[in-house]
N, C-alpha and C positions, 0 to 999 in steps of 0.2 A: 504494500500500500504506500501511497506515495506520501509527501511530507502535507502534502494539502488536504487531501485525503484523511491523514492523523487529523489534524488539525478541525476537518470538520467533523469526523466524531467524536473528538474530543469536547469542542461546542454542544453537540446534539445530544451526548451521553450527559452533560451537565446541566443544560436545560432541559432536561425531561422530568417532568414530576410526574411521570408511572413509574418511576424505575428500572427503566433500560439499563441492563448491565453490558448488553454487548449487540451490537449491530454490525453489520454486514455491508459493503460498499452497495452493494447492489438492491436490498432492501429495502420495499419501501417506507417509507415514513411516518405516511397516513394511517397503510395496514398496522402499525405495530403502535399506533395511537398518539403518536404527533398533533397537535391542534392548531388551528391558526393562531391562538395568542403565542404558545410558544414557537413556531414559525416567523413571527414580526421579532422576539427576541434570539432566535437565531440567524434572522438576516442582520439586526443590527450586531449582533459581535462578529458576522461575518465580515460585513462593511471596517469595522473598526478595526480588525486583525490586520485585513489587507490594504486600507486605507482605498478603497473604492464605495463608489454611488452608484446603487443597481438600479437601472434608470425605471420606471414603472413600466416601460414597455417590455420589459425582460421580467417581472413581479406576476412570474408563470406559475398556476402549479406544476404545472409540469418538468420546470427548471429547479422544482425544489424538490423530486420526487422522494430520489436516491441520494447517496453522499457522491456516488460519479457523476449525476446531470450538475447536481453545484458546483466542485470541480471545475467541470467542465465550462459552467457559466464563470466560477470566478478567475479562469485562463482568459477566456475571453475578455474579461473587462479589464484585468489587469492589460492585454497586450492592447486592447484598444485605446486604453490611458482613463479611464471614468473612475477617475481619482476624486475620494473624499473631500 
């Protein structure tokens, strides 16, 4: 798993108030009970780690599924420059 990857389940395993002890890149989110509130508080410490602004056009579920679609979004916005 890559560095980003730790990093966002490092995030998602600490904002979870069901007790996620262990997730999977691939896993989704929703299914294992993820909620929108703690979604809004997982994009903001995603934003803050990497010092990006995920623009509301990209404020996908579907960009939030797994810990690879975010990955994957925050490669994007990182190389696009949508700095904080």
């Amino acid at each position: 798993m890559s560095d980003i990857a730790e990093n966002v389940k490092s995030i998602i395993l600490n904002n979870s108030e069901i007790g996620i002890q262990e997730i999977d890149s691939e896993d989704s989110l929703f299914r294992i009970g993820i909620d929108s509130l703690t979604l809004l508080y997982i994009i903001n410490e995603i934003e803050v780690k990497y010092n990006i602004c995920i623009p509301d056009d990209e404020l996908l579920i579907n960009n939030f599924e797994t810990i690879n679609k975010i990955c994957a979004l925050i490669l994007k916005l990182t190389e696009e420059g949508y700095h904080g």
